[in-house]
C-alpha positions as CSV (number, residue, x, y, z in Angstrom):
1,X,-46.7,3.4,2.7
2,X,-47.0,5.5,5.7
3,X,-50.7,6.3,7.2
4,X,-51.2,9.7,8.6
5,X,-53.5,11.1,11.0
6,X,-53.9,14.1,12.5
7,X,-55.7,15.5,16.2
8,X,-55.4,19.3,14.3
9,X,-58.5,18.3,12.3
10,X,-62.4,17.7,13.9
11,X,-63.2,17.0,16.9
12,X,-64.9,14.0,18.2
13,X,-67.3,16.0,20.3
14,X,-67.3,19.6,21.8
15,X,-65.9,19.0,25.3
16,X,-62.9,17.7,23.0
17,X,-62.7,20.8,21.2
18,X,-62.4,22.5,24.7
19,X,-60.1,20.8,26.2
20,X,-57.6,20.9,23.4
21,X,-57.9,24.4,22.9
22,X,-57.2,24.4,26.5
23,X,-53.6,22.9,26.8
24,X,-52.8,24.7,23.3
25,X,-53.5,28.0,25.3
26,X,-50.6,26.9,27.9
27,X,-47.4,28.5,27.6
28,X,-45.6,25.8,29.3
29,X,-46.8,23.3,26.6
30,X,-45.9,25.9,23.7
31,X,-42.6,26.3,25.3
32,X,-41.7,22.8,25.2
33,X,-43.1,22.0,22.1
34,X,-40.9,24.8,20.2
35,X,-37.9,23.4,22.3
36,X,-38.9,19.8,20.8
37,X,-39.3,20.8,17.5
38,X,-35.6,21.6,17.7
39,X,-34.4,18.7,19.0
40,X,-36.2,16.8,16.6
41,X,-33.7,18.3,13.9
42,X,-30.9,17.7,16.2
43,X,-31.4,14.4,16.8
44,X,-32.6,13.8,13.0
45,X,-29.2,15.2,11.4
46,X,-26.6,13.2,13.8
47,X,-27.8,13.4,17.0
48,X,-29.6,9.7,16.4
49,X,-26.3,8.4,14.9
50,X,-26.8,7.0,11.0
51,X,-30.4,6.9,11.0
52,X,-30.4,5.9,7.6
53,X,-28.5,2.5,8.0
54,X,-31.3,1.7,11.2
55,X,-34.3,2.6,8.3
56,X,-32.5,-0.1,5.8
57,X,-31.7,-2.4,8.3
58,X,-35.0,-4.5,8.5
59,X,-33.5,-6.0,11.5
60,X,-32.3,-3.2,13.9
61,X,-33.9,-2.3,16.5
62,X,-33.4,0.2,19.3
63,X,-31.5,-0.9,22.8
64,X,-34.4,1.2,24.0
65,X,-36.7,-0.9,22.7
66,X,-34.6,-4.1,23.7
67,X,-35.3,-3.3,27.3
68,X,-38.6,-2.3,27.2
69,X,-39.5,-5.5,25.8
70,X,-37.9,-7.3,28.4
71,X,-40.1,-5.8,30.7
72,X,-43.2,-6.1,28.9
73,X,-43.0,-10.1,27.7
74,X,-43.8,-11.4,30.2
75,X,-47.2,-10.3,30.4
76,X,-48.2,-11.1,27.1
77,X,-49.8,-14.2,25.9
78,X,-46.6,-16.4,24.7
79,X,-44.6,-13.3,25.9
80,X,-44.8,-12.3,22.7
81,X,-45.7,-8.8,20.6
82,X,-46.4,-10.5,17.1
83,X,-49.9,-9.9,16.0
84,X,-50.7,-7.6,19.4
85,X,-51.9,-4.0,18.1
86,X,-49.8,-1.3,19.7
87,X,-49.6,2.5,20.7
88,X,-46.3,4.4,21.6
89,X,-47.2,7.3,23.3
90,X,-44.4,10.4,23.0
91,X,-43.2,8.8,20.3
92,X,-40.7,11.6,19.2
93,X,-39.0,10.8,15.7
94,X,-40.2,7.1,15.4
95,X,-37.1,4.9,15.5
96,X,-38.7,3.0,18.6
97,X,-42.1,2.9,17.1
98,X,-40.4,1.4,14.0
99,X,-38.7,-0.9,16.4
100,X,-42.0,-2.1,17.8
101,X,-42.7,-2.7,14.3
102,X,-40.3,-5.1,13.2
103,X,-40.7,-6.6,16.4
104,X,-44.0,-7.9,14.8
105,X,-46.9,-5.5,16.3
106,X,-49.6,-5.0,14.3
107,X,-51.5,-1.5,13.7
108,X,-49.1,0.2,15.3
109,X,-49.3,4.3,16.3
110,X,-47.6,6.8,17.4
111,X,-48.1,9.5,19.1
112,X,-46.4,13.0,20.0
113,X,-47.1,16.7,20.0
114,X,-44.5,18.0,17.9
115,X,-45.2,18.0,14.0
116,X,-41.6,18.3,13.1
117,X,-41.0,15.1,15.1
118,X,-43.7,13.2,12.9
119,X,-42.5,14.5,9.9
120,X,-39.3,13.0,10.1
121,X,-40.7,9.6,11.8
122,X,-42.8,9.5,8.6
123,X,-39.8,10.0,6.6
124,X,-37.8,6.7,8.7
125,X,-41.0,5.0,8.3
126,X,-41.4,5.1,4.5
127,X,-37.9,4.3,4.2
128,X,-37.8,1.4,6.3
129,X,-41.0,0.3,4.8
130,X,-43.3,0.3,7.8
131,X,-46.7,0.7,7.9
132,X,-47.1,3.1,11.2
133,X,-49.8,5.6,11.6
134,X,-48.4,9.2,13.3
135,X,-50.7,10.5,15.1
136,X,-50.2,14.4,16.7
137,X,-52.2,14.9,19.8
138,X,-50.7,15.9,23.8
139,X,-50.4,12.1,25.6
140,X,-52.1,13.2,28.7
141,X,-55.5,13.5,26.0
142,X,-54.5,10.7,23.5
143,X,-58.2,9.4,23.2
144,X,-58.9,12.2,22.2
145,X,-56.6,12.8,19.2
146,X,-57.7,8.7,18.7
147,X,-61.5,8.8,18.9
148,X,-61.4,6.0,16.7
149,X,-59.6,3.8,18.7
150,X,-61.1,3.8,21.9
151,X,-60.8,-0.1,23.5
152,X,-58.5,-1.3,20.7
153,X,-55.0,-1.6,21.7
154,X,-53.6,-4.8,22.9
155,X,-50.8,-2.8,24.0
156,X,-49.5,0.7,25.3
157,X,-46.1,2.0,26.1
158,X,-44.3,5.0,26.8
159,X,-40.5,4.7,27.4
160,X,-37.6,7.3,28.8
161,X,-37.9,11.0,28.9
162,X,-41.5,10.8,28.7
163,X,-43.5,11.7,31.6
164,X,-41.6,14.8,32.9
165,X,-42.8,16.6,30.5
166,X,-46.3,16.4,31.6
167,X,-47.7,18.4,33.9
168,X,-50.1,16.1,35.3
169,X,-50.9,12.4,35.2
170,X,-54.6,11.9,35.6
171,X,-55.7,12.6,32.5
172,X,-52.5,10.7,31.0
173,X,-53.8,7.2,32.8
174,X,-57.5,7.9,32.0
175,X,-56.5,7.7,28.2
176,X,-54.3,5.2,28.2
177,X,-57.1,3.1,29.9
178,X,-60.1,4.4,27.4
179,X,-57.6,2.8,24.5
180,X,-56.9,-0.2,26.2
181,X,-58.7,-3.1,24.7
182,X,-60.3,-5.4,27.1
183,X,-57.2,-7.4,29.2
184,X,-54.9,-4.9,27.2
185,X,-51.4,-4.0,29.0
186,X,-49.8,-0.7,30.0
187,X,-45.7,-0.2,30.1
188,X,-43.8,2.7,31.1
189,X,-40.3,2.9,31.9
190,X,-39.3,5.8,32.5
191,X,-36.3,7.8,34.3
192,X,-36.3,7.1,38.0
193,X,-38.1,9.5,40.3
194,X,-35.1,10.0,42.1
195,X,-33.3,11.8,39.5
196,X,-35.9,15.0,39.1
197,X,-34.6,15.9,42.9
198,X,-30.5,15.2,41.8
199,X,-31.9,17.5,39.0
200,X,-29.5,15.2,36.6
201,X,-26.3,17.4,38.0
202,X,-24.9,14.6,40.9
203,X,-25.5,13.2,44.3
204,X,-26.4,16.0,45.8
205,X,-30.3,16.7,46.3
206,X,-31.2,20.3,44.2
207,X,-35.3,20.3,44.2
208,X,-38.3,18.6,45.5
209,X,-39.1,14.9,44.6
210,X,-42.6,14.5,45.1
211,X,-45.7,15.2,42.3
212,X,-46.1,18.9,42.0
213,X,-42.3,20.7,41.9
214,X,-41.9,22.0,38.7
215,X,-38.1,22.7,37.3
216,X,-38.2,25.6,34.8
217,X,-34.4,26.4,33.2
218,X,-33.0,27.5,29.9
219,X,-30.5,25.3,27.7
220,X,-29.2,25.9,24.6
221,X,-28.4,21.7,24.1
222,X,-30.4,18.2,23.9
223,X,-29.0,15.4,25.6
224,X,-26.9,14.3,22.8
225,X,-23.2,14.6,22.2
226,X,-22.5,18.2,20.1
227,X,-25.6,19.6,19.9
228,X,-24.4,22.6,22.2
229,X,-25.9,25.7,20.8
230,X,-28.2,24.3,18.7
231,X,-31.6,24.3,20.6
232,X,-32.8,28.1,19.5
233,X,-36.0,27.8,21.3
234,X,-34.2,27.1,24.9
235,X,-36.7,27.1,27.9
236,X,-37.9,23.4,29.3
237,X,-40.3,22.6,31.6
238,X,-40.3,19.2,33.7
239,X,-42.6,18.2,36.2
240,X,-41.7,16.1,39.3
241,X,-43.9,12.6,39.5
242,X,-43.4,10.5,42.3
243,X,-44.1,6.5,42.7
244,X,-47.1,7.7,44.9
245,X,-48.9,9.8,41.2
246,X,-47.8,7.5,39.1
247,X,-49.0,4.3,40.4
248,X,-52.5,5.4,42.1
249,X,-53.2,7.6,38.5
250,X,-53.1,4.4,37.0
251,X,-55.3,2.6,39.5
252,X,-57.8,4.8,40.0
253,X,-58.2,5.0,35.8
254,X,-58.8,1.6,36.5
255,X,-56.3,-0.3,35.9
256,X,-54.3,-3.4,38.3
257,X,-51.1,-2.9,38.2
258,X,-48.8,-6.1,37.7
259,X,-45.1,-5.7,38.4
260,X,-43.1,-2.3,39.5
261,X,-39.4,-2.5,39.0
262,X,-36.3,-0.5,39.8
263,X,-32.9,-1.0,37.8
264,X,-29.5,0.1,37.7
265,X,-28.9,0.9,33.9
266,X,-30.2,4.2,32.3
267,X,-30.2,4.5,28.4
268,X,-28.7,7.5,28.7
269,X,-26.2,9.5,31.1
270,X,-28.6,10.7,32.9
271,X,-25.9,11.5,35.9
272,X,-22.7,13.0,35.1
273,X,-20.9,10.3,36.5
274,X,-22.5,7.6,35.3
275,X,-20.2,5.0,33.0
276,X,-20.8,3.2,29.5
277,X,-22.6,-0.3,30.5
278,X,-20.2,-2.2,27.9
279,X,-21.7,-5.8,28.8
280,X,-25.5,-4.8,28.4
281,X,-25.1,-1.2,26.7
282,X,-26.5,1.9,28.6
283,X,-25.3,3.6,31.6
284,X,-24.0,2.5,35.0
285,X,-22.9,4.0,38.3
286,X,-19.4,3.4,38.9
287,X,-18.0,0.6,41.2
288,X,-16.5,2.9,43.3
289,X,-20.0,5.1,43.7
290,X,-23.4,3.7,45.5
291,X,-25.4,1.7,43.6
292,X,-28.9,3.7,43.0
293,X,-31.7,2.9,40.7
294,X,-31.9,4.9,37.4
295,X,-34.8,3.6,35.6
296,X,-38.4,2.0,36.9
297,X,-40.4,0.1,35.0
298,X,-44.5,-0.1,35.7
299,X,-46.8,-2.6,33.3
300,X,-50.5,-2.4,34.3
301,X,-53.4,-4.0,32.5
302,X,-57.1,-3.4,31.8
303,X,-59.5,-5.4,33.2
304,X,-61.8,-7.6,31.0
């Protein structure tokens, strides 16, 4: 059985109201969101590979997933998820949050503005038999599409593509933190910084890399293999967020940050020249290229 909530519905109080009318009203947002909502069927019919053999598969989980975890055990009590209740912000179609699942987390959510995406996590879900509650609600204002779970999560994460699509990052940390239990623990890991300025074309620089360059552009494709042409809603906005946002948002919310990484393998070829990892999985600069980082990882925690 699959739970279902929804931010569409009342509001915890009227300043909540306010403020989500507010980002609805932005056309950025909207624009995304409609790009999203295609992707979702993109990457549910093929794009994701056999979906249906990851649902029945009780246990497969995501390489995604594989790393993220490697960067968040450590931090937990016996470096271990089981029993910890979990969130997964941007959670698109679910096969991560399902992997968080099986991984043994307890009352897990998750979260991400597009319906169409939740639809279709609920549908992998049910199928694989795990009991995750979809939430919609914009990341950046998560507490408030939770109002009832304000101080309960043992855990947080967000993971790859997430936070270039969100304009700003204040908000973002402030509601991660007012979710938070008590001693609760924060992980993103996320595209590096670095790559907004390469603009994902090369080595060469093409825009701005610090918090506040924007990159608006039109595609007709998602970042998987032959789905050319199939994005009808084609405008995307990114935001640029630099180590400087990212780390003092999450301070001044309140929270102590314990480790900030860099690493060489990206879960996706998120430079044309970048190789298949065939050892680890992923991606990897070629030998015959510089090595630069292509992910970071951050984990934080709440204080008690």
């Amino acid at each position: 059985m699959v739970d279902v909530h929804s931010s569409l519905g009342g509001c915890p109080d009227q300043r909540g109201c306010r403020d989500r009318g507010r980002i609805q009203d932005r056309q950025d947002i909207n624009d995304n969101l409609e790009n999203w909502n295609d992707r979702a069927t993109v990457h549910m019919n093929g794009g994701y590979g056999d979906i249906d053999a990851f649902a029945d598969n009780p246990e497969a989980i995501t390489q995604v997933v594989r790393r993220d975890y490697e960067v968040l055990a450590p931090h937990l009590k016996e470096r271990a998820i089981q029993g910890k209740r979990l969130l997964h912000l941007q959670c698109h179609i679910g096969l991560d949050t399902v992997s968080w699942y099986r991984l043994g987390a307890t009352q897990v959510h998750g979260l991400d503005f597009s319906d169409v995406s939740l639809d279709y996590a609920r549908s992998i879900a049910e199928r694989a038999h795990a009991t995750i509650d979809f939430v919609q609600g914009d990341a950046r204002h998560a507490d408030l599409a939770l109002p009832d779970c304000l101080n309960m999560f043992d855990a947080v994460v967000t993971s790859v593509g997430t936070i270039t699509w969100l304009p700003e990052l204040s908000d973002w940390a402030r509601s991660i933190a007012s979710l938070l239990t008590p001693g609760g623990v924060f992980m993103v890991r996320d595209d590096h910084p670095l790559l907004f300025a390469l603009d994902n074309s090369g080595l060469d620089l093409k825009q701005g890399y610090f918090s506040g360059t924007e990159s608006t552009y039109e595609s007709d494709a998602s970042y998987t293999k032959g789905s050319a042409g199939k994005i009808a809603h084609t405008k995307n906005h990114n935001w640029a967020h630099d180590f400087h946002e990212i780390v003092e948002s999450l301070i001044d919310a309140g929270l102590s940050i314990e480790s900030l990484d860099e690493h060489r393998i990206a879960d996706w070829q998120s430079l044309p020249m970048l190789v298949p990892n065939d050892e680890e999985g992923g991606w990897r600069m070629p030998q015959e290229l510089p090595d630069i980082p292509l992910t970071f990882s951050i984990v934080a925690r709440k204080g008690r």
